[in-house]
C-alpha positions in Angstrom: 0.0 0.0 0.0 2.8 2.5 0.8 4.5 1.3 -2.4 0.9 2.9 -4.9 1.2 6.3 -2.7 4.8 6.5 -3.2 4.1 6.5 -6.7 0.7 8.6 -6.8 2.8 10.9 -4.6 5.8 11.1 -7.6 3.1 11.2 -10.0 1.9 14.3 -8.3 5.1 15.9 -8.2 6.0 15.0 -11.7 2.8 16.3 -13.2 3.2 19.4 -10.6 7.1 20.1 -12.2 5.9 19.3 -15.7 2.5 22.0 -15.5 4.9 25.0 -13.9 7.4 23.9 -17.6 3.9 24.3 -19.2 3.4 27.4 -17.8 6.2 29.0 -18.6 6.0 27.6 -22.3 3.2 29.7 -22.9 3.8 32.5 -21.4 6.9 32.4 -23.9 4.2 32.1 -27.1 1.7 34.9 -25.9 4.0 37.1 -27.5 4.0 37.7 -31.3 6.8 40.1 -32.6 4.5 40.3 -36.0 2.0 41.8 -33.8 3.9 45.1 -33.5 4.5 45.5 -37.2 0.2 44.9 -38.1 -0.7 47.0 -35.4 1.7 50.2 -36.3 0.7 49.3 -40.1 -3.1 49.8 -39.1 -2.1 53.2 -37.2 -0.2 54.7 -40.1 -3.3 53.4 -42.4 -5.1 55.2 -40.5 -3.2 58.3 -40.4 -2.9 58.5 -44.1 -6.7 58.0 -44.4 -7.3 60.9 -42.1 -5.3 63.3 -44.2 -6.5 61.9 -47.3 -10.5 62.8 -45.6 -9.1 66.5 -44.7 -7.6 66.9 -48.9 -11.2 65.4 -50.0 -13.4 67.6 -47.8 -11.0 71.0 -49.5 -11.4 69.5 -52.6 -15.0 68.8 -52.0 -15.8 72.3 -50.8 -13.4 74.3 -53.6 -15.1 72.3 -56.4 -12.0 70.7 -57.6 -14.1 67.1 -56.8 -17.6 67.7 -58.3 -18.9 64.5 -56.0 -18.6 62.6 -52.9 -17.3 59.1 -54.4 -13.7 59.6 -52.8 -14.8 60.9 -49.1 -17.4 57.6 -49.3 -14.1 55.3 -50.1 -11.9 57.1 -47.6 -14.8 56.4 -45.2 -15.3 53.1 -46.1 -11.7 52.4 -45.6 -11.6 53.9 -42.4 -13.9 51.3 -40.8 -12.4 48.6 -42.5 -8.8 49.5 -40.6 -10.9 50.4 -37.4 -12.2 46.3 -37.8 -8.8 45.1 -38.5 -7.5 47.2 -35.2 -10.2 46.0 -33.5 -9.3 42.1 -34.2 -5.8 42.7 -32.8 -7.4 43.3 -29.3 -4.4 45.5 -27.9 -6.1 45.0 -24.3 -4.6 41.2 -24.3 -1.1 42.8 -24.4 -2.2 45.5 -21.9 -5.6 46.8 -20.4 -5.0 50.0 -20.7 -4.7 50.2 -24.1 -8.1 49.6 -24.5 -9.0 53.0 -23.2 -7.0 54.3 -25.8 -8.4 52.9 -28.6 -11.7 53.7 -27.5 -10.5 57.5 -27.5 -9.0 56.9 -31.1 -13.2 54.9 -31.9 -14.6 58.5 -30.4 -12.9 60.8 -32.2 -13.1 58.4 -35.7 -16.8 58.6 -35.0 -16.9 62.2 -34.3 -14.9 62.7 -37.2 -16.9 60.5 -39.9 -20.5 62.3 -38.6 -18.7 65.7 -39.2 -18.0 64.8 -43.0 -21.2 63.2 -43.6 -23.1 66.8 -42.5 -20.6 68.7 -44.7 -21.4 66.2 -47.4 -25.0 66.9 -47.1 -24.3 70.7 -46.5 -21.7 71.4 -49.5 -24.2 69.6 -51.5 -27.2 72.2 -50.4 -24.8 75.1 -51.0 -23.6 74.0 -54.2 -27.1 73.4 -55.9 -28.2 76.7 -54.3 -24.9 78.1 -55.7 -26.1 76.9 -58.8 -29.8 78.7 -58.7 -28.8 81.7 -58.2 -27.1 82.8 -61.2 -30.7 81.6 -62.5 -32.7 84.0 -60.3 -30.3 87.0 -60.7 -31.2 87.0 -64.8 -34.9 86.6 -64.1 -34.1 90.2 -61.8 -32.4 91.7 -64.2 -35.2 90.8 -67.4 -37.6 92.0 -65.3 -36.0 95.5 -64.4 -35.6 95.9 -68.3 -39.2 94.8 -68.9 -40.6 97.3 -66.6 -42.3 100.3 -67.4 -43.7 103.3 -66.1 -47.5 104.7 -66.4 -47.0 106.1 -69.4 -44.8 102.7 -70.9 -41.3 104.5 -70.9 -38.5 102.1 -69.7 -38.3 102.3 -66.0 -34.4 103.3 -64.8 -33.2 102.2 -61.3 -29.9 104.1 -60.7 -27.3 101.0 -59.6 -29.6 97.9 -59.6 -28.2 96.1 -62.3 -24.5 96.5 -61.3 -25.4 95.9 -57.7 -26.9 92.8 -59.1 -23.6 91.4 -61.2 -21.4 92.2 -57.9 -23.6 90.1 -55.7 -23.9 87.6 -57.8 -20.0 87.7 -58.7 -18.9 87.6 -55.0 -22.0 84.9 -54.4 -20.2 82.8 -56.3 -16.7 83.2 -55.3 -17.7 81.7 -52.2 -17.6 78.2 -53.3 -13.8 78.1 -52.9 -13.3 81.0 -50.3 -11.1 80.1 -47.5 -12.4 82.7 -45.3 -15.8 84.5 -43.5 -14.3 87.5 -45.4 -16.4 86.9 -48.5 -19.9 86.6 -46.6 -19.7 89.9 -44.8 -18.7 91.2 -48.5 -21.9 89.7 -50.2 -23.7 90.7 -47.0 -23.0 94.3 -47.3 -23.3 94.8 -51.0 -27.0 93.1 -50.6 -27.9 95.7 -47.9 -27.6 98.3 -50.1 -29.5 97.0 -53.1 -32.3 96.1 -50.1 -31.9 99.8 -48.6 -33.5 100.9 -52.1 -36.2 98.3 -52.3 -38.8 101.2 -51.7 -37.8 102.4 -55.3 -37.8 99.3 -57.4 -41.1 98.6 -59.7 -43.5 95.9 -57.8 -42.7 93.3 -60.5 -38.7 94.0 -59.9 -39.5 94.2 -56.5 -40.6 90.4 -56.4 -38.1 89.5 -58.4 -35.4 91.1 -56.1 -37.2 89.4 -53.3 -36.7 85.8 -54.2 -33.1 86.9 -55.2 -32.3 88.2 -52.2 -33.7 85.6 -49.9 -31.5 82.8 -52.2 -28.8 84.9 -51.6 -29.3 85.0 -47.9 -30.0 81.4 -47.6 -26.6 81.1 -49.3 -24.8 82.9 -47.3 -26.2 81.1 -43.9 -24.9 77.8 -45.4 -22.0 79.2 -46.5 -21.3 80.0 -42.9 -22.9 76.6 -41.1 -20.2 75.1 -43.3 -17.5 76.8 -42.4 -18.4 76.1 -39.0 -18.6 72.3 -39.7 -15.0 72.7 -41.2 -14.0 74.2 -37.8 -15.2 71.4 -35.8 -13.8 68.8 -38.2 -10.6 70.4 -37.6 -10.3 70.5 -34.1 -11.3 66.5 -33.8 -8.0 65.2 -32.7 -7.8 62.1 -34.6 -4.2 62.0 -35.6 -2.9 63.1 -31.5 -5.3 59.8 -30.7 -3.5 57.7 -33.1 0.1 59.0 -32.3 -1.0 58.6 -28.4 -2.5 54.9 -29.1 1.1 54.2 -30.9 3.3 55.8 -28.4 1.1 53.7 -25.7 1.0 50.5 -27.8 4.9 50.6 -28.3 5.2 50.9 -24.5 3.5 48.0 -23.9 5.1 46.0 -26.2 8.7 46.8 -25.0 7.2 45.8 -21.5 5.9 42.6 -22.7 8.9 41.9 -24.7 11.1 42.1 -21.7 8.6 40.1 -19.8 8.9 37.4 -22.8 12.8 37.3 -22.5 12.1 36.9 -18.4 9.7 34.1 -19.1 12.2 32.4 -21.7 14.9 32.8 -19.6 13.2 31.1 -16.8 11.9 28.3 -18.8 15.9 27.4 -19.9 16.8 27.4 -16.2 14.0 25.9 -15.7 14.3 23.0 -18.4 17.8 22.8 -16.9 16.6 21.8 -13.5 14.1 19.0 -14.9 16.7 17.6 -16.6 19.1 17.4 -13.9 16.4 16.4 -11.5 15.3 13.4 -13.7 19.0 12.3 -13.8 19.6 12.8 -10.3 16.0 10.5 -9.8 16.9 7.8 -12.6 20.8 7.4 -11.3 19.5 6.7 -7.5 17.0 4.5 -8.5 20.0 2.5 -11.2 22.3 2.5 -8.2 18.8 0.6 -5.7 18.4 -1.6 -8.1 22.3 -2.8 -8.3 22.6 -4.5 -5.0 19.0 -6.3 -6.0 20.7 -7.2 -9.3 23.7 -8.9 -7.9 
């Protein structure tokens, strides 16, 4: 009886000596140097995208692209690195990289929401851009088409070339960098609307829906530049540079963990092996006397 817990009690200890070289095993595997190269790949991805977003957006709002096709790709391709990130789960190499990705998610999100409105907005502006050079001839045909009481051709001093510099400046603001241009259009249209009083009913209707385009114009000129604002102060490339900084940190930790655990594991190997001869030689050198 003694003799089957004697060797339950080695078969303990074996297993027990065997499990901690297990242990250490994979803790030397948990570690994947290719890791480091995917996950900075995805960031600078990421980085380029961003910028490539910003050059679209100018683009977008200059008129140089006369549609959205590239912001939708750049988008697209934004969530498609965001997934890939997200599969590397950064929070198995250290927790606390998890709270920086999220911050990174945030300010994507904040970011993507911010292009779709200017999307929708730079499209509104644009086909109200479009319009207005539209109403400003129907003004101006019917200022020459009206007449007095007795049918002589009715003159309003400045109205025409008021008209032409609105409209001229009006357009300019499609690729205006600047508030500059609105508080120009704004002030030339007060004057042609300080006059209003002497303008013909029919021109007066005219002006009417030409000014009020105008206006409209120049509100979404400026809600735009506001969205341009916000998009600009969304910190998505300090959130990428802060998740690499953080993520490169870790890894250096973890690597020097991985050399600890390795290390260990060698000494560790070493031991077993000197143990098992040290078990196997004493039991050769029982079994002699019984031999002989």
């Amino acid at each position: 009886m003694k003799a089957v817990f004697r060797f339950l009690a080695s078969l303990c200890a074996a297993a027990l000596l065997f499990a901690v070289l297990g242990v250490l095993y994979v803790k030397t595997q948990e570690l994947k140097p290719e890791s480091r190269d995917t996950v900075n790949g995805l960031l600078r991805d990421l980085q380029q995208i961003d910028a490539e977003v910003n050059t679209d957006v100018l683009r977008s709002k200059t008129g140089i692209n006369k549609h959205y096709d590239y912001l939708a790709q750049a988008q697209q391709l934004i969530g498609q690195a965001q997934e890939s990130l997200a599969a590397q789960r950064l929070e198995t190499l250290d927790f606390s990289l998890k709270g920086a990705e999220q911050q990174l998610t945030d300010a994507i999100a904040v970011k993507l929401e911010l292009v779709d409105r200017f999307k929708a907005q730079n499209a509104i502006l644009k086909n109200s851009v479009r319009f207005i050079a539209v109403a400003a001839e129907d003004l101006k045909q019917k200022l020459r088409d009206a007449r007095d009481p007795a049918g002589r051709p009715v003159h309003v001093a400045g109205l025409a070339e008021g008209i032409d510099q609105v409209l001229v400046e009006t357009l300019r603001l499609e690729a205006a960098g600047d508030s500059g241009g609105v508080a120009k259009v704004r002030g030339l249209l007060s004057s042609l609307v300080a006059n209003r009083g002497a303008y013909p009913p029919a021109v007066a209707e005219s002006f009417d829906i030409f000014a009020n385009h105008i206006i409209t114009i120049l509100a979404q000129k400026e809600r735009e530049d506001e969205l341009l604002k916000e998009m600009a102060s969304v910190a998505v490339t300090e959130r990428i540079e802060a998740l690499g900084k953080a993520f490169g940190a870790s890894f250096e930790l973890a690597n020097e963990k991985h050399d600890q655990y390795r290390i260990a594991m060698q000494g560790y190997g070493a031991f077993l092996i000197a143990l098992l001869a040290f078990v196997f030689g004493r039991r050769g050198r029982k079994s002699a006397p019984i031999a002989a």
